[in-house]
C-alpha positions, 0 to 999 in steps of 0.5 A: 633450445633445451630450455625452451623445450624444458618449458614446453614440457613443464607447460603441458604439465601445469595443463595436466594438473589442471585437467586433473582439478577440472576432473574432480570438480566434474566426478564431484557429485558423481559416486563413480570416476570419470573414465571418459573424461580420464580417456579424454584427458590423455588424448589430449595431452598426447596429441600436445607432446606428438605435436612438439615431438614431430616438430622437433624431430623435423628440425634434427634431421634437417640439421643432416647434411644429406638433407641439404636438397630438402632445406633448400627447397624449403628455404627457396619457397618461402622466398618465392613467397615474397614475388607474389601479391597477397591473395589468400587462396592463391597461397593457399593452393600454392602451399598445398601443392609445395605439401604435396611435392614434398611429401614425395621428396621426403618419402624418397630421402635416404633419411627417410629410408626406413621411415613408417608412415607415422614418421613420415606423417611427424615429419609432415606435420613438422614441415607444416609448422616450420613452413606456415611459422615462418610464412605466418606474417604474409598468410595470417588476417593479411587482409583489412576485410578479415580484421573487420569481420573478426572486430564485427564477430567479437563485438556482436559476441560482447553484447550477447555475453551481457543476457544470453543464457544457456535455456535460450539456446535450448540447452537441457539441463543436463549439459549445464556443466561449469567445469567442462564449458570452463574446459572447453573454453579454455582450449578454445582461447589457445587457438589464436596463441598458436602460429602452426594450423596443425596446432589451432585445429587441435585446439578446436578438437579438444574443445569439441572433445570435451563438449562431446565427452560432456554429452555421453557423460550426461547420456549414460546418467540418464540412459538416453542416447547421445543427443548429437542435435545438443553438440551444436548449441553446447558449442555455440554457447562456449564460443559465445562465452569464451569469445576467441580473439579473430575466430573468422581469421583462424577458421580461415587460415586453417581451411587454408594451409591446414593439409587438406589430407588432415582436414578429414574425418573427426577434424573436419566434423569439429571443425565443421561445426566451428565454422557453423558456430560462427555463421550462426553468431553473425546472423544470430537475431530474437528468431535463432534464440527462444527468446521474445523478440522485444526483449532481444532489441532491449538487451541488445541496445542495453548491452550498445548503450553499455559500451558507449558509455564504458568507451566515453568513460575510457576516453575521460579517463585518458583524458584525465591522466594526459592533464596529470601527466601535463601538470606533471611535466609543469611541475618538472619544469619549475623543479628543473628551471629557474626563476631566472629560466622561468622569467625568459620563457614566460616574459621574454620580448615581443617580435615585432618585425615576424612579417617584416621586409629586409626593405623596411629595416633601419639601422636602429633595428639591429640592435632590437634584432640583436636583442631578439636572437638572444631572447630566442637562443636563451628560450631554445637552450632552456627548453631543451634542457627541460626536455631532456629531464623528461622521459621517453614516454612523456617526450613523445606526446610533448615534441608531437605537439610542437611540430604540430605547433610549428607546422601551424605557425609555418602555415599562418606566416605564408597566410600572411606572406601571400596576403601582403603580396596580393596588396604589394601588387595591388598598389 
């Protein structure tokens, strides 16, 4: 546990320095310091340490044996969850409810006496990731349909990343920022790494923080007012360019199980404006663009043609390696085998009697039978041996194709059995 905490801490310190380096490239060009950015800077990082801070503290005093009333509500309703079919806005309503029943058994525990209401909102926020952690499995893309919508969102965003560009979506030159798409793009990917919906929301915050910052930055060099129309557009582009792995299934899991007392205010104008981010994407054509609409099917069907053609060179590729992986294990076998082996399992003797009766055996075959059972055993001993030289991963491929082999050879003789039958009879 001190370890992992130790890692924690040293995480949010390589992000710091980074921000520090994102800083100076932004204050670069400026003869003044960026004490927005720098405010900034610090909300961030304290909203991570808070977030780690109200978790672990929740854990300690669960570990108090007063708390034993708590712990088993708790435990009981992650249990109870398993009793339910999956339904996504059932569960999100029954968390909700369990939220709010706890929130009065916390405020009325003896731990929590004296507490104020920032430790009962850390105790709170604890609860909610340690609930939602454990739950995340049943609650999270648990249906096919999310994971379509999400594959269809990435896959569209994937063939805009190839053309579209800041002026298409009118953005003014002002707010063409580098380092702080950079920034913002970076919090965003942090979205899909974090189990708890307090934490993904965060992710979103700060990634509209910095679009916001980008835009009284840019207001105050030009001494014009913040454009509020330009935040939208800013954030469309960042998503776009960052491309955040299942956006609709984290927007959907936050709508859900984050407290709906959080999701107020500042948190839900930013998260809000994701939302309509990722609407507007889906249904995103030449007319949402100023953009000719020739040049958009163009671009679009280059960008489809370009992955066709990445998909089928991938495919050859892997085609390609399964046949040096083969010559491989070929290789392994003449290394592994010899000649004497060789000479058994490419020659051995034919089987004549595969679609024989017992009826039309003669006392003369016993000995070719005889013959025929030891081709067969020597051949099965020294294929196991070859295999058993091979490893893990080229086992698999191997014994998959001989069952599949099998199985067709199982088939065709009861093909054969059921058509001699049918002439049997028939004579």
């Amino acid at each position: 546990m001190q370890q992992h905490i130790t890692n924690i801490h040293w995480s949010h310190r390589w992000n710091t320095l980074l921000l520090l380096f994102l800083l100076f490239l932004c204050s670069s060009s400026s003869t003044t310091f960026n004490s927005n950015f720098l405010y900034l800077l610090v909300i961030m990082e304290g909203s991570t340490s808070r977030s780690t801070t109200s978790f672990h503290d929740f854990l300690h005093r669960m570990r108090h044996p007063s708390s034993l009333d708590l712990v088993r509500a708790i435990k009981s309703f992650i249990v109870s969850f398993s009793f339910y079919q999956p339904k996504p806005e059932n569960d999100g309503e029954r968390v909700q409810e369990f939220f709010v029943s706890m929130e009065v058994a916390i405020r009325n525990h003896p731990l929590w006496a004296t507490a104020t209401e920032d430790d009962i909102d850390c105790a709170m926020e604890g609860l909610e990731k340690y609930i939602m952690t454990k739950l995340f499995s049943r609650t999270f893309a648990s249906f096919s349909e999310d994971e379509k919508i999400d594959n269809e969102i990435s896959e569209k965003i994937s063939f805009l990343q190839t053309f579209l560009k800041p002026q298409h979506l009118d953005i003014p030159q002002v707010l063409h920022n580098e380092a702080s798409w950079l920034l913002a793009e970076k919090e965003l990917q942090k979205m899909n790494a974090f189990k708890a919906p307090q934490e993904k929301l965060s992710s979103i915050m700060n990634c509209c923080r910095i679009i916001n910052n980008l835009l009284l930055n840019a207001a105050m060099s030009e001494h014009v007012p913040a454009g509020a129309d330009d935040f939208l557009p800013v954030l469309i582009y960042v998503t776009i360019k960052e491309n955040p792995p299942m956006l609709h299934s984290n927007l959907k899991f936050i709508k859900l199980y984050r407290r709906q007392s959080k999701l107020i205010s500042e948190a839900e104008y930013y998260f809000t404006n994701l939302v309509s981010a990722k609407t507007f994407i889906i249904d995103l054509n030449a007319k949402s663009l100023s953009m000719d609409k020739i040049k958009f099917e163009e671009c679009m069907q280059e960008a489809k043609l370009a992955k066709k053609v990445t998909s089928e060179l991938h495919s050859t590729c892997q085609m390609k390696q399964q046949e040096k992986n083969e010559c491989s294990f070929s290789n392994k076998m003449h290394n592994t085998l010899d000649t004497k082996d060789f000479h058994v399992m490419q020659h051995g003797s034919n089987y004549p009697y595969m679609e024989a009766k017992s009826k039309d055996l003669e006392i003369g075959d016993v000995d070719i039978l005889l013959n025929q059972y030891k081709d067969l055993v020597a051949k099965y001993t020294i294929l196991c041996k070859a295999i058993n030289c091979l490893s893990v991963s080229e086992k698999e491929p191997l014994l998959h194709q001989l069952e599949m082999q099998g199985a067709g050879s199982i088939n065709n003789t009861n093909t054969n059995d059921q058509t001699t039958s049918h002439q049997d009879k028939s004579q």
